[in-house]
N, C-alpha and C positions, 0 to 999 in steps of 0.2 A: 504532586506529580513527580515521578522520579526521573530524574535529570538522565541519567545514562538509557534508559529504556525508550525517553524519547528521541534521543538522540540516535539511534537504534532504528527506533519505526522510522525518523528520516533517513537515515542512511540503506535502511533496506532496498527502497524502493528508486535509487539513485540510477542504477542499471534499468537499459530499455528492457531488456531479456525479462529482469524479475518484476518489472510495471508490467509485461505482457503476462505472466504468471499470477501475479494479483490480478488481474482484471479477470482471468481465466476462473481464478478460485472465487473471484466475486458472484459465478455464477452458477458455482458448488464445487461439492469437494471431488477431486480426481487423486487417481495415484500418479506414482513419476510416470510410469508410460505415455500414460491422456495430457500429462502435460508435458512430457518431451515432443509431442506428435508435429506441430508446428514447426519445429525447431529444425534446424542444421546440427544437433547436439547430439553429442549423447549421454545416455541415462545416467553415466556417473556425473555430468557436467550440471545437469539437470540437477540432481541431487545436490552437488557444492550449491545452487542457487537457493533450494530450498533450506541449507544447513545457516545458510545468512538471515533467512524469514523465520526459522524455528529459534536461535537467538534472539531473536530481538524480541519474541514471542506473538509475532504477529500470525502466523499457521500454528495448527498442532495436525498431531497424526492419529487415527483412530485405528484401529485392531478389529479389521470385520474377515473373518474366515482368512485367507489366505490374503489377502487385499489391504493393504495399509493407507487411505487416501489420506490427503492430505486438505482442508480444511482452515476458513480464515476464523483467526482467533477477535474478538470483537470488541474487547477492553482495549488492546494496544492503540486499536484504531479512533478506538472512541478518546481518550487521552490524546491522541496527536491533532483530532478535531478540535478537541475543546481547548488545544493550545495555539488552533488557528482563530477559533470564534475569537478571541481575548484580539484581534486583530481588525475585527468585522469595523468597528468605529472609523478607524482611520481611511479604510478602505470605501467606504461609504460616504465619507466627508469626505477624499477624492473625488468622487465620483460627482458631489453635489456643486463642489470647486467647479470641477470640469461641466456641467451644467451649465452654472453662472456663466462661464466666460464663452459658453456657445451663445447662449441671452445675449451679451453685451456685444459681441461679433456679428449679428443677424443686423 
């Protein structure tokens, strides 16, 4: 896994603005306009957000007639997940800790 890309997919999504723009493109691809439309922004401001998500390479852009939407890329994501699963253990033996000591509390 390459260290500075994930480092990347975490810091992309650090801003509320561009968490509301992934959530947005999680439910397809839009151009800047459809996803500036929510916003107090404007379309260049909108665009700086997406120039952060297309580095990290977690969006790409596609070339349909006059329309460039914009589009979540699926490898970046999957990489940042599977450097969370690597975490699922600890978080689960929490969870089974905190169990126990509601048991012994009742």
């Amino acid at each position: 896994m390459d260290s500075a890309r994930l480092d990347a997919s975490f810091a992309a999504p650090a801003d509320p603005t561009r968490r509301a723009i992934l959530a947005r493109l999680a439910l397809g691809e839009a151009s800047v306009n459809e996803l500036a439309e929510p916003f107090r922004m404007s379309q260049p401001a909108i665009s700086k957000h997406l120039k952060v998500f297309e580095r990290a390479g977690l969006i790409s852009q596609a070339n349909v007639g006059q329309r460039r939407p914009r589009r979540l890329a699926p490898e970046p994501l999957a990489q940042a997940t599977q450097y969370l699963e690597g975490y699922r253990p600890f978080r689960e033996a929490s969870f089974t800790d905190l169990d126990a000591l509601l048991q012994t509390l009742k």
